[in-house]
NUVO-83746 format. One line per 4 residues: number of its first residue (from 1); their letters; for each residue x, y, z of C-alpha. Coordinates in steps of 0.1 Angstrom, whole numbers, plus 5000, padded with zeros to 4 digits. Last residue first. Layout:
N
NUM> A> X Y Z ~ ...
END
This chain:
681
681> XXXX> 6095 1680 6778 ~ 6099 1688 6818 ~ 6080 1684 6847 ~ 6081 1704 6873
677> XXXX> 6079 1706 6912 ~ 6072 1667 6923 ~ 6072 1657 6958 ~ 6103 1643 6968
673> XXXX> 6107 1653 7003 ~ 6073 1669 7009 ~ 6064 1702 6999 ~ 6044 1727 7019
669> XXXX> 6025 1751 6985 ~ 6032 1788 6992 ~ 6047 1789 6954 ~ 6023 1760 6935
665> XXXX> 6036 1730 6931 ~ 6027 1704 6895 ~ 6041 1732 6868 ~ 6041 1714 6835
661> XXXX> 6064 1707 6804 ~ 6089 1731 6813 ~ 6118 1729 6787 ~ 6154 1719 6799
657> XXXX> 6192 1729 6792 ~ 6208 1705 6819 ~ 6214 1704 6861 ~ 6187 1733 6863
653> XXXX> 6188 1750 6896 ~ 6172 1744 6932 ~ 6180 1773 6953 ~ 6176 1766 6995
649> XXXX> 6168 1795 7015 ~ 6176 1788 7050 ~ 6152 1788 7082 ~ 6146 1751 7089
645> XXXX> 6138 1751 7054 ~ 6128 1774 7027 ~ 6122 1759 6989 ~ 6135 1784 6959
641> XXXX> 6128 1771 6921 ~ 6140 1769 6889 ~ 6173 1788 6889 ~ 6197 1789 6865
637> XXXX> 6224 1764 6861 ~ 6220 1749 6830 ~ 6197 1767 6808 ~ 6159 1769 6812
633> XXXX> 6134 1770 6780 ~ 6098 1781 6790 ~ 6070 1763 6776 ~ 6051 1760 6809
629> XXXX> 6067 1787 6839 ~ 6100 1788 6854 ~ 6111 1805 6885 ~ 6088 1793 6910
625> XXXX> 6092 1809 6945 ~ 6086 1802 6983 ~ 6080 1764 6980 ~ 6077 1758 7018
621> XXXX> 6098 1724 7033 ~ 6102 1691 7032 ~ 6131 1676 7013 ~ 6146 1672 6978
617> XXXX> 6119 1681 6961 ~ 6117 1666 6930 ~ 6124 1688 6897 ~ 6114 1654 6871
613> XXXX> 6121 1648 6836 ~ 6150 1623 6851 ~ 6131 1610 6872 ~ 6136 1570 6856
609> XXXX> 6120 1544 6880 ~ 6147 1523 6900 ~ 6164 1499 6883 ~ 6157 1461 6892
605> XXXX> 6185 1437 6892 ~ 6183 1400 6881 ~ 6191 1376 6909 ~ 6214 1351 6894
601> XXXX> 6242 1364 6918 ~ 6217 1355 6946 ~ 6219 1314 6937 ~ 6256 1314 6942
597> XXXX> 6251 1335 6977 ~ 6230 1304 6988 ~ 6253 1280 6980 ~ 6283 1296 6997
593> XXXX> 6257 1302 7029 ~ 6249 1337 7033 ~ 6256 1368 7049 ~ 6240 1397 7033
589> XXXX> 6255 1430 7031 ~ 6249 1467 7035 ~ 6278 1495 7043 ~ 6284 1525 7063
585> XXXX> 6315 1542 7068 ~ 6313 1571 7094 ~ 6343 1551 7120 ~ 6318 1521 7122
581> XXXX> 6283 1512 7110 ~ 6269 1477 7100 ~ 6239 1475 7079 ~ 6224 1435 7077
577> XXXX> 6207 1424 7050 ~ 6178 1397 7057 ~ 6149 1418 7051 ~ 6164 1435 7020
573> XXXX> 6152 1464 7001 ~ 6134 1485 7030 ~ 6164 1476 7051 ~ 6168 1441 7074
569> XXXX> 6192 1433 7104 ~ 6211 1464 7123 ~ 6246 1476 7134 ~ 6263 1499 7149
565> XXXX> 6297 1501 7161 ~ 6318 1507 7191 ~ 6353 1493 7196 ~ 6375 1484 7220
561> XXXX> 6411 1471 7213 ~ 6420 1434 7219 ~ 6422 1420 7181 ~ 6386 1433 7184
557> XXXX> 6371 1441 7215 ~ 6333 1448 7227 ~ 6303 1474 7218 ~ 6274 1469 7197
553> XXXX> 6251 1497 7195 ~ 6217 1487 7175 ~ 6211 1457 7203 ~ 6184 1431 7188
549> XXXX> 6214 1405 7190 ~ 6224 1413 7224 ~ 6262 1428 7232 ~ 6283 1409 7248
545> XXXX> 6312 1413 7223 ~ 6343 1397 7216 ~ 6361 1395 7181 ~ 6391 1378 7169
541> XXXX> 6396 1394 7135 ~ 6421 1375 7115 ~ 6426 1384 7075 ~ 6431 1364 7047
537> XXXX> 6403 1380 7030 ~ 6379 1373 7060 ~ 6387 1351 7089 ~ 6366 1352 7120
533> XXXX> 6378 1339 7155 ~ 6347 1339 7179 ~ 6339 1354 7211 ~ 6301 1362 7231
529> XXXX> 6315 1343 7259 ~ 6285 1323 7262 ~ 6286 1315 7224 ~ 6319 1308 7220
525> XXXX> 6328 1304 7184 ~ 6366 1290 7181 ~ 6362 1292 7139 ~ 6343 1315 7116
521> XXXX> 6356 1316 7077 ~ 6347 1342 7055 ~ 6343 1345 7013 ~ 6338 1382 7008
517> XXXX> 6320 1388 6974 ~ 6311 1426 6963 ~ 6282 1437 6946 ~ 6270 1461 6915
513> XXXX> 6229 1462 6908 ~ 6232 1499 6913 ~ 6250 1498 6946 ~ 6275 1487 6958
509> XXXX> 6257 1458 6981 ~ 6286 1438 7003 ~ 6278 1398 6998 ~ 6293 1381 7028
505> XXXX> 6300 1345 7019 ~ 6300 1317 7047 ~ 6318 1290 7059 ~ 6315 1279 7095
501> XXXX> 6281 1269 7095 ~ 6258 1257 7123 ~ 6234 1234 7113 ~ 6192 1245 7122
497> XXXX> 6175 1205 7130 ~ 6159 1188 7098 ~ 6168 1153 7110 ~ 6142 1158 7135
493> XXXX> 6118 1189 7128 ~ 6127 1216 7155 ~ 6106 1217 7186 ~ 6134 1239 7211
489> XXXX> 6151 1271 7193 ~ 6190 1264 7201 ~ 6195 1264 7165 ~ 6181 1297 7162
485> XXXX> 6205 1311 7188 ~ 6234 1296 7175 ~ 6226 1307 7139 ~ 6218 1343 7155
481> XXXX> 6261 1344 7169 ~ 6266 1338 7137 ~ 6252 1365 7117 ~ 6264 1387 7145
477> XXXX> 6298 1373 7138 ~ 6296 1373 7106 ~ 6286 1413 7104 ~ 6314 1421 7123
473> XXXX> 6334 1402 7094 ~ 6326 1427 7068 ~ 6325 1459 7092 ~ 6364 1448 7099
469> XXXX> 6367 1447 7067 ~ 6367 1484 7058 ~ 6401 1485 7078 ~ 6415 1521 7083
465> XXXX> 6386 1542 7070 ~ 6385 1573 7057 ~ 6348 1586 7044 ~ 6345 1607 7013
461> XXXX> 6338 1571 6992 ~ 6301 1576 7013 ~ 6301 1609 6993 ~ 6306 1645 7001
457> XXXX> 6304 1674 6976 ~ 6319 1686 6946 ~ 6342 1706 6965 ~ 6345 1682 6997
453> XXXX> 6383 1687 7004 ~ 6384 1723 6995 ~ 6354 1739 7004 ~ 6354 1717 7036
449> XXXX> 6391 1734 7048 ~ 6378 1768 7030 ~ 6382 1783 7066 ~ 6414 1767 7075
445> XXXX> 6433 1740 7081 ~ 6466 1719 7090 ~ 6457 1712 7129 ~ 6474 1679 7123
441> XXXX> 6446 1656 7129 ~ 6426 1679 7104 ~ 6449 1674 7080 ~ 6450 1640 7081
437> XXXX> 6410 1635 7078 ~ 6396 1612 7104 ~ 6381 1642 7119 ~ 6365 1656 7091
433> XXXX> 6350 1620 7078 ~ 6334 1613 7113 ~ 6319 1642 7111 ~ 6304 1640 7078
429> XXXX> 6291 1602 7087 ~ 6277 1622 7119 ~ 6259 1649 7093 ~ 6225 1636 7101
425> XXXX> 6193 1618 7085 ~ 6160 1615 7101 ~ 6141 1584 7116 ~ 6174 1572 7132
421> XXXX> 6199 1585 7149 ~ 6224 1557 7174 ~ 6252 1576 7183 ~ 6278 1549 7195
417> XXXX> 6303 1556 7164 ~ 6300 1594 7172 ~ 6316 1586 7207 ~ 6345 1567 7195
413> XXXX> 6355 1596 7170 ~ 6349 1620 7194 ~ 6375 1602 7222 ~ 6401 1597 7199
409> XXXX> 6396 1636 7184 ~ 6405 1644 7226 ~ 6429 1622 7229 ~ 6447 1635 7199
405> XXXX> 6440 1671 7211 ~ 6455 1662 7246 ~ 6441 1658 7280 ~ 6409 1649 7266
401> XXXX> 6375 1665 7267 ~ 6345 1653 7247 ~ 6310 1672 7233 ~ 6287 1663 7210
397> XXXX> 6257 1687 7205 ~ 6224 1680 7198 ~ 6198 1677 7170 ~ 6207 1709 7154
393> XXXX> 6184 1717 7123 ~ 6173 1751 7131 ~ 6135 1760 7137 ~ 6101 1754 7113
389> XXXX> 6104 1718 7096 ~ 6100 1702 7127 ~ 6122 1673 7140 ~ 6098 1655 7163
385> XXXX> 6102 1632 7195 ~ 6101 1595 7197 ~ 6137 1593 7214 ~ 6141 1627 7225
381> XXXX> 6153 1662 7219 ~ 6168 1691 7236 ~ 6202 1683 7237 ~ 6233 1687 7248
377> XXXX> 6257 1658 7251 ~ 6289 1651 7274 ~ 6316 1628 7272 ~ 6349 1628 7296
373> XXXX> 6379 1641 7307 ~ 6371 1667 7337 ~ 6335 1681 7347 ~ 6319 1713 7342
369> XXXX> 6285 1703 7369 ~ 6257 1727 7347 ~ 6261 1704 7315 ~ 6270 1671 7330
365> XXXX> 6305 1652 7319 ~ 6303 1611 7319 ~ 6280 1606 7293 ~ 6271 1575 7275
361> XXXX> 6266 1577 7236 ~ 6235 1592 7224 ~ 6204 1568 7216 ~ 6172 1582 7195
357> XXXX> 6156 1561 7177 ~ 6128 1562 7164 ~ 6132 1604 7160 ~ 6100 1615 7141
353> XXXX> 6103 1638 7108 ~ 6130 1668 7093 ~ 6162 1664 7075 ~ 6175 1691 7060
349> XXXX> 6196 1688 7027 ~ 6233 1684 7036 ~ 6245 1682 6998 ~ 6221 1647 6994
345> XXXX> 6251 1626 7010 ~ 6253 1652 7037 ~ 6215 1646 7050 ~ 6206 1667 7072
341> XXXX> 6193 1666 7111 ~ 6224 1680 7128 ~ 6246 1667 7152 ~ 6273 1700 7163
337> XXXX> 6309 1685 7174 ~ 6321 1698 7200 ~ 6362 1695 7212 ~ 6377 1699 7244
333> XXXX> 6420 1701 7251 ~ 6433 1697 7289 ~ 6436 1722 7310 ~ 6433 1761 7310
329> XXXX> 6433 1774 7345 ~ 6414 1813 7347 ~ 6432 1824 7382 ~ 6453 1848 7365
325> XXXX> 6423 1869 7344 ~ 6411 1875 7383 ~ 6384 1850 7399 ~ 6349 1860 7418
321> XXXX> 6331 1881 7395 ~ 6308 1906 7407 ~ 6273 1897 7415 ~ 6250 1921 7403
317> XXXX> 6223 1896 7398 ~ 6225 1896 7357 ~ 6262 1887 7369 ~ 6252 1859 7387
313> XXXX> 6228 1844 7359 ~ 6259 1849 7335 ~ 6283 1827 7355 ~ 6258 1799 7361
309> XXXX> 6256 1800 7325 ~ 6290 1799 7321 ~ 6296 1771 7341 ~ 6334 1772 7345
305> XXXX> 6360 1743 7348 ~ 6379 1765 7323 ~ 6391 1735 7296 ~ 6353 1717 7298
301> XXXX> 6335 1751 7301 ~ 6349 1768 7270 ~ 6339 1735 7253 ~ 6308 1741 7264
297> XXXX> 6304 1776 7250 ~ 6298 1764 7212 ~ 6264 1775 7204 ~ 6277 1806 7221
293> XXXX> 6261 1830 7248 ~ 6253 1862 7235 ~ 6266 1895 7226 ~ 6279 1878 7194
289> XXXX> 6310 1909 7188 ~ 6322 1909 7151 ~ 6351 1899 7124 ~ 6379 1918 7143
285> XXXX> 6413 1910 7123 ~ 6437 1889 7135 ~ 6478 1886 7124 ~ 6486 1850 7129
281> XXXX> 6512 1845 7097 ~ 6484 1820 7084 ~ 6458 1849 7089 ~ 6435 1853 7114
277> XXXX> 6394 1862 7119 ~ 6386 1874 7149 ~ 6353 1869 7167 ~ 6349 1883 7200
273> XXXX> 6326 1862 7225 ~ 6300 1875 7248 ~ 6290 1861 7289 ~ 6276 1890 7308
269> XXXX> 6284 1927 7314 ~ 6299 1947 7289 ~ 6307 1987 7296 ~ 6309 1993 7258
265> XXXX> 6350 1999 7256 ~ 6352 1975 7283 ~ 6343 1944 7259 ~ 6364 1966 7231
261> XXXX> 6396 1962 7256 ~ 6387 1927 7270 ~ 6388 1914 7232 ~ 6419 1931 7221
257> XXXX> 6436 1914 7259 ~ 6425 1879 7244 ~ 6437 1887 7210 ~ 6474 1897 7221
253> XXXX> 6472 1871 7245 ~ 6462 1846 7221 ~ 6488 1862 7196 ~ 6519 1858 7223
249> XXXX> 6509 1823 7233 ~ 6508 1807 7196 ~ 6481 1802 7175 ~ 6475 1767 7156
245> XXXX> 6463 1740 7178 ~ 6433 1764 7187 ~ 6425 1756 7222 ~ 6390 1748 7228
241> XXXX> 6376 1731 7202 ~ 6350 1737 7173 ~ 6335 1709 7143 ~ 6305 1722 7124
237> XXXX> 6306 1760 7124 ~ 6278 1774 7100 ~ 6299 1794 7067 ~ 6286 1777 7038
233> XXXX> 6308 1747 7060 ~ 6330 1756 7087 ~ 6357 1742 7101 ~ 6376 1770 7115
229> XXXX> 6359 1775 7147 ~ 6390 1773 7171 ~ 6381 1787 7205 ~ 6400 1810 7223
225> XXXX> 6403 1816 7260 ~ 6382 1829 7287 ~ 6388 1867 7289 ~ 6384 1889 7317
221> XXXX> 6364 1920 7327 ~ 6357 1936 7358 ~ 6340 1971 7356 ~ 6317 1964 7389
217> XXXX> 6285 1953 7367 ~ 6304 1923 7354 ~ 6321 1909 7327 ~ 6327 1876 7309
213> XXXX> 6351 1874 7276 ~ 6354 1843 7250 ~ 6376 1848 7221 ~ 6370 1841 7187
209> XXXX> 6393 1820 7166 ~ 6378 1814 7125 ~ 6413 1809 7104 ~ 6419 1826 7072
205> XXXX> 6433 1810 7041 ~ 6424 1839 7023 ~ 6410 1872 7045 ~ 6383 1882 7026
201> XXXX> 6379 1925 7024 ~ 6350 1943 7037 ~ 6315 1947 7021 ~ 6283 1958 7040
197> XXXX> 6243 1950 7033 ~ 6215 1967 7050 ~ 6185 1946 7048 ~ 6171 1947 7086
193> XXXX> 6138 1926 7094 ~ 6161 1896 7108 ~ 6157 1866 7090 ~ 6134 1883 7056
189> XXXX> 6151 1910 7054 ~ 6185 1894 7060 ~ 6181 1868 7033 ~ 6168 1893 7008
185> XXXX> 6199 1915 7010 ~ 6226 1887 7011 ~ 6206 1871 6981 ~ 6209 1907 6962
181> XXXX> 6244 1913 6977 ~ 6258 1880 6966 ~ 6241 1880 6930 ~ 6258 1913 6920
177> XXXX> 6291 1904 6939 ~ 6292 1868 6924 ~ 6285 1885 6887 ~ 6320 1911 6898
173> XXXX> 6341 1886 6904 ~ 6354 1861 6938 ~ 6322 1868 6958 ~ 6317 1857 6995
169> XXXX> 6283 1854 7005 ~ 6265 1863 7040 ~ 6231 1868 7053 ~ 6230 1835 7073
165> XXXX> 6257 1822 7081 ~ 6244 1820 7117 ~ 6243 1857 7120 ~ 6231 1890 7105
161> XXXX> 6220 1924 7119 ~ 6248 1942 7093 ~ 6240 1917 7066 ~ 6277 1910 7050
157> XXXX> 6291 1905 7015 ~ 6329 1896 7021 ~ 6354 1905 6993 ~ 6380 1879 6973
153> XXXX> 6385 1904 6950 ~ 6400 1941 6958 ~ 6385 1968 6979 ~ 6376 1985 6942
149> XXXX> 6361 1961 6929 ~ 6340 1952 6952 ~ 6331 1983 6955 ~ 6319 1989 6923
145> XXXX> 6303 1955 6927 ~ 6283 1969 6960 ~ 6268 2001 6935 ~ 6258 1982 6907
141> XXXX> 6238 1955 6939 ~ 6224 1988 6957 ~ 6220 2007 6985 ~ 6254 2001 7007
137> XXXX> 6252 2007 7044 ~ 6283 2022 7053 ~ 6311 2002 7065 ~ 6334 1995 7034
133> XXXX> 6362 1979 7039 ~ 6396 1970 7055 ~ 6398 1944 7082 ~ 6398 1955 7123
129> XXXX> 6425 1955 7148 ~ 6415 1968 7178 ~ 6427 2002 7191 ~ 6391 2010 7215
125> XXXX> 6385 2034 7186 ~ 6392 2004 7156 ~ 6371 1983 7177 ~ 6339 2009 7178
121> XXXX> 6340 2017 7140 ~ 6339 1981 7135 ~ 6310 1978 7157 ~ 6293 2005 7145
117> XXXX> 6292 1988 7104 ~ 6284 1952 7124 ~ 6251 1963 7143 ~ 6248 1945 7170
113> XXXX> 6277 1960 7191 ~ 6266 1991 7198 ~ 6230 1983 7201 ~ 6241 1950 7226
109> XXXX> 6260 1969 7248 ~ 6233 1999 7252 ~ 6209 1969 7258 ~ 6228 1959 7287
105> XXXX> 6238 1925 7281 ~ 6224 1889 7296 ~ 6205 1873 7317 ~ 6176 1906 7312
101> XXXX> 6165 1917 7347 ~ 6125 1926 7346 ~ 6109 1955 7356 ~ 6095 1962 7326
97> XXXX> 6118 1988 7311 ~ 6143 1962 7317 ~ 6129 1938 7298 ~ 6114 1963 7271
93> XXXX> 6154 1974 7268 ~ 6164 1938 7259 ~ 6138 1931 7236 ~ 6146 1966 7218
89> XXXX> 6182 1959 7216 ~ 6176 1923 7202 ~ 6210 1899 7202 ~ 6190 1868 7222
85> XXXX> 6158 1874 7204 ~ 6157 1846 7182 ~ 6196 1833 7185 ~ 6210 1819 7216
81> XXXX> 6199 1818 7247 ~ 6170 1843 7260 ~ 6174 1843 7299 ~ 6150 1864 7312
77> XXXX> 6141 1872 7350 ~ 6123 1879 7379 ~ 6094 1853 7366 ~ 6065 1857 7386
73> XXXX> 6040 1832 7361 ~ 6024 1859 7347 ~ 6049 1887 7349 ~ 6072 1864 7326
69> XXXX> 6046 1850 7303 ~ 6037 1889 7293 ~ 6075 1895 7287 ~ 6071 1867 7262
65> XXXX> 6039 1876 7249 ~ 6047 1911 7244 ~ 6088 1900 7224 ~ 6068 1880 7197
61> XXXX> 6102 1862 7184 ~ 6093 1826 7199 ~ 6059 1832 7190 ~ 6043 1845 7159
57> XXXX> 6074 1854 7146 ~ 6086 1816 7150 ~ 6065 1796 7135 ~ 6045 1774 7154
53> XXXX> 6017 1792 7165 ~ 6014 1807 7197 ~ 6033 1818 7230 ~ 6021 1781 7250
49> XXXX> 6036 1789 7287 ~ 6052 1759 7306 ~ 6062 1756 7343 ~ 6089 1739 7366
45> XXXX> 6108 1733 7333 ~ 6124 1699 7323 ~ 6091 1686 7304 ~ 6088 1717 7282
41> XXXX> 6123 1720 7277 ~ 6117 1679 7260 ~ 6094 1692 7235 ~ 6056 1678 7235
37> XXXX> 6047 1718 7227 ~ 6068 1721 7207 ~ 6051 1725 7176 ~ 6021 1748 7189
33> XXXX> 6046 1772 7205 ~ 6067 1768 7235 ~ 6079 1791 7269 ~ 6098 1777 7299
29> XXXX> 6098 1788 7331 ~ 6122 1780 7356 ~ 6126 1778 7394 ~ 6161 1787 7407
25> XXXX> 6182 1759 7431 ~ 6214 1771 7415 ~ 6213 1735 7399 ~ 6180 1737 7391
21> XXXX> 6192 1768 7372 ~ 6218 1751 7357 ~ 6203 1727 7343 ~ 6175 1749 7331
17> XXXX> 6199 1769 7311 ~ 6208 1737 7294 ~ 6173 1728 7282 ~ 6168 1761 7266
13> XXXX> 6202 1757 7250 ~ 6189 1722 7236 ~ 6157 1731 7218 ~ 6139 1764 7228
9> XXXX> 6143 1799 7242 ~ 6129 1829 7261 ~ 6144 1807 7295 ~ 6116 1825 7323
5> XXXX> 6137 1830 7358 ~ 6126 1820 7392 ~ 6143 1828 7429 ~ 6165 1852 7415
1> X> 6197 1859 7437
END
């Protein structure tokens, strides 16, 4: 067994192969560039090498300095996560040309495999089903719409080295073809230095279920069970489990044994997973072979009782496995949800900047020790720590197992109310929406599931909740539980002493000037109990919570069922509004005395400043391209400018017929959120 490996890797994955490698009792390296260098896999490893700058092809992708930190620092081994150089044939085969054992793949395994047009041609040999299309490189955007056309619309446009939803379009016509493979093109030059482009027919209402396998040196191979990645969005997995509530046992056989049979078909050895895609009358199609370990593994772990990590490490050390395809136990029902840093109110902008707060739910699963029932996050950030502009947006990973799916989506839902992000944005309200969503809770979805619910986009209305008003009269109990306390300050002004009130108004902000009144009544308060009877709307909520007033997670009983919630006093608006979160809905309100809430309704309302001859950023990143100049006349909907982000291409387009007044960015410029682009007549 190695005695010390080097993790080629950042960011949560990076921190969960150390767990298990301390676990396994192995020393660990870990490598960083300029921006992470305060990163929290920096403080877990036994040592730290700096590979440069912080983008990532001058470090994290710069294959000589990696191997270099390796022999340096007497590293037997390389265990490059996920994405970066995780899928490289040529990293692979300089690890082993230098002596090194690569945690993963042979590098034969990972060259057939890695490239999507021999892959195909690969599963149809070893007698796996595979979609029709056309799997030679294709040269040019006239040439990929004749195609197209004659595959049959809806057709995939696919990057043949791509990944991560990233060198990918679907097109419906032939203008969607012609713009899909030119963006599709571009995108995989510039992520993975290899442009060719393939076209294969879309699958509608297809299903995402890809199959975990794990071989060894000896020849052994077995499969590890689906997981159900359906709910995507722009094609990025949001929301997987472990099983799929929709195939039955024959088909995940069926795809389980296809999956071992291309796995031996290219002597694998190490953790990979075999995407299918499958129809609503379960026939599966090969999509593509991730010769990795998945974003998504731990949920693999929680229904196995496996570390695959632990599992791959082995295997890279010639050990063979030690269970058959019949001792593999599938039990109970896991789900992850992926926390990133965007903003799904602003169409899931990026969200980049310092994490003050930073407070995940409680755990009661560990990454390297697979344990039964519980919660478990992975991360590789920190309260205080940095969201940079340069790497992915994933701020952790949420992960619950249940003993059934609806304990399971019970479980998530609580544990997203008690994760406390602040500083940047992130898609938990979006998460909280998707599984609070009927069809979701009966396993009646697809690919398109977002596409179709959210088609003009998500908005706070987007959010399901049972009883709004329970965040109404959660925020007079807090409100009253701090009148107690301030009238128990000592020195108070005789005759002018802080009175307890029982009546109060809570005044819900709408927004734009709009409100909403909530007259509330709080009886039987109990102070040292942390209890109180509050009536709002004709409704009872008899709430108990210990929880302190400066305390962001509150947690206690209402009506006698627990609850978690979030809640906080004062906004940049409004110093004495409180913002109470629960179940993905957030809302802002004051709660004031009857009198006092009369006066505020004869507030006047201040608009905020008119932008409308404005193209603002929408968040930080590099302005790579400027596609309007002074005096130019734009219509609606073509493009003005391109701004790259935590590795995606993001198109800003013209919302109206506009003139350019003035340019104010230059392309190569570092925007900030907001920063002006154009101005327009």
């Amino acid at each position: 067994m190695f005695t010390k490996i080097l993790i080629a890797n950042r960011g949560e994955i990076a921190c969960r192969v150390i767990a298990t490698a301390q676990k396994m009792g192995i020393k660990t390296v870990a490598v960083y560039s300029e921006a992470d260098k305060d990163a929290r896999h920096v403080e877990l490893a036994d040592e730290a090498v700096l590979l440069g700058p912080a983008p990532s092809r001058e470090s994290y992708l710069v294959a000589d300095k990696i191997i270099a930190a390796a022999k340096a620092t007497g590293a037997q081994a390389i265990h490059p996560g996920y994405g970066f150089l995780s899928e490289n044939e040529d990293f692979a085969r300089r690890v082993e040309e230098e002596g090194l054992v690569f945690i993963g793949p042979k590098h034969g395994s990972i060259a057939a495999m890695g490239d999507k047009i021999a892959s195909k041609k690969l599963a149809t040999a070893a007698g796996v089903n595979t979609i029709p299309g056309h799997n030679e490189p294709i040269l040019s955007a006239e040439e990929a719409v004749g195609i197209a056309a004659r595959i049959g619309y809806p057709v995939m446009i696919k990057a043949s080295a791509g990944g991560g939803g990233k060198g990918l379009r679907v097109a419906f016509n032939d203008k969607e073809a012609f713009e899909g493979f030119t963006s599709c093109r571009n995108e995989a030059r510039n992520s993975f230095g290899d442009d060719r482009v393939f076209i294969e027919k879309f699958v509608e209402e297809p299903r995402h279920i890809e199959i975990q396998v794990l071989g060894d040196a000896q020849g052994h191979v077995v499969y590890l069970w689906e997981r159900e990645c359906s709910i995507q969005r722009r094609h990025q997995k949001v929301i997987e489990e472990a099983p799929s509530p929709f195939i039955s046992e024959a088909t995940r056989r069926a795809m389980g044994e296809q999956a071992v049979a291309l796995a031996k078909a290219v002597d694998y050895q190490s953790a990979g997973t075999v995407e299918f895609v499958v129809g609503k009358d379960q026939g599966f199609y090969f999509l593509e072979m991730n010769t990795r370990l998945q974003v998504e593994h731990p949920v693999t772990e929680c229904i196995t009782g496996l570390d695959l990590v632990e599992q791959m490490i082995r295997v890279a050390a010639g050990e063979p496995l030690s269970f058959t395809q019949e001792q593999i136990k599938r039990e109970g029902w896991a789900i992850e949800c992926r926390i990133n840093a965007e903003d799904p109110f602003r169409n899931f902008l990026p969200s980049t900047g310092r994490l003050v707060r930073y407070q995940p739910p409680e755990t009661t699963m560990a990454q390297a020790e697979p344990q039964r029932f519980g919660v478990r996050v992975d991360t590789g950030v920190y309260e205080g720590g940095e969201i940079p502009m340069f790497y992915d947006s994933m701020i952790a990973k949420l992960i619950v197992h249940g003993r059934d799916r609806a304990e399971a989506i019970a479980k998530m839902r609580e544990a997203l109310n008690g994760f406390v992000i602040r500083g940047v944005s992130s898609n938990i309200p979006f998460q909280a929406a998707l599984l609070g969503h009927a069809d979701f809770a009966t396993g009646n979805f697809n690919t398109g599931f977002i596409a179709q619910h959210y088609a003009s986009g998500f908005k706070a209305e987007d959010v399901p909740h049972s009883d709004p008003l329970f965040l109404v009269a959660l925020a007079g109990f807090i409100r009253r539980k701090a009148r107690e306390r301030e009238a128990g300050i000592s020195g108070q002004l005789r005759g002018h002493e802080v009175q307890i009130e029982h009546d109060y108004v809570a005044v819900v902000n709408l927004g734009g000037g709009r409100a909403e009144h909530h007259a509330m009544h709080i009886s039987e308060f109990a102070g040292a109990m942390g209890e109180a009877r509050v009536q709002v709307a004709g409704k009872d909520y008899r709430i108990v919570s210990r929880s302190r007033l400066n305390d962001v997670r509150i947690t206690g009983t209402v009506n006698g069922l627990s609850f978690t919630a979030q809640a906080e006093r004062g906004t940049a608006r409004n110093p004495l509004a409180y913002r109470i979160q629960h179940g993905g809905l957030s809302i802002e309100l004051t709660v004031l005395s009857p009198r006092a809430a009369e006066l505020q309704a004869l507030m006047p309302y201040k608009a905020p400043p008119d932008t409308s001859k404005l193209l603002l950023s929408p968040m930080p990143g590099l302005l790579v391209h400027l596609a309007a100049q002074v005096g130019q006349t734009v219509q609606a909907g073509e493009r003005l400018a391109v701004i790259e982000a935590m590795k995606m291409e993001n198109i800003l387009t013209a919302v109206q017929d506009v003139t350019v007044a003035e340019v104010l960015a230059k392309p190569g410029e570092s925007l900030s959120v907001d920063q002006p682009i154009l101005r327009f007549a």
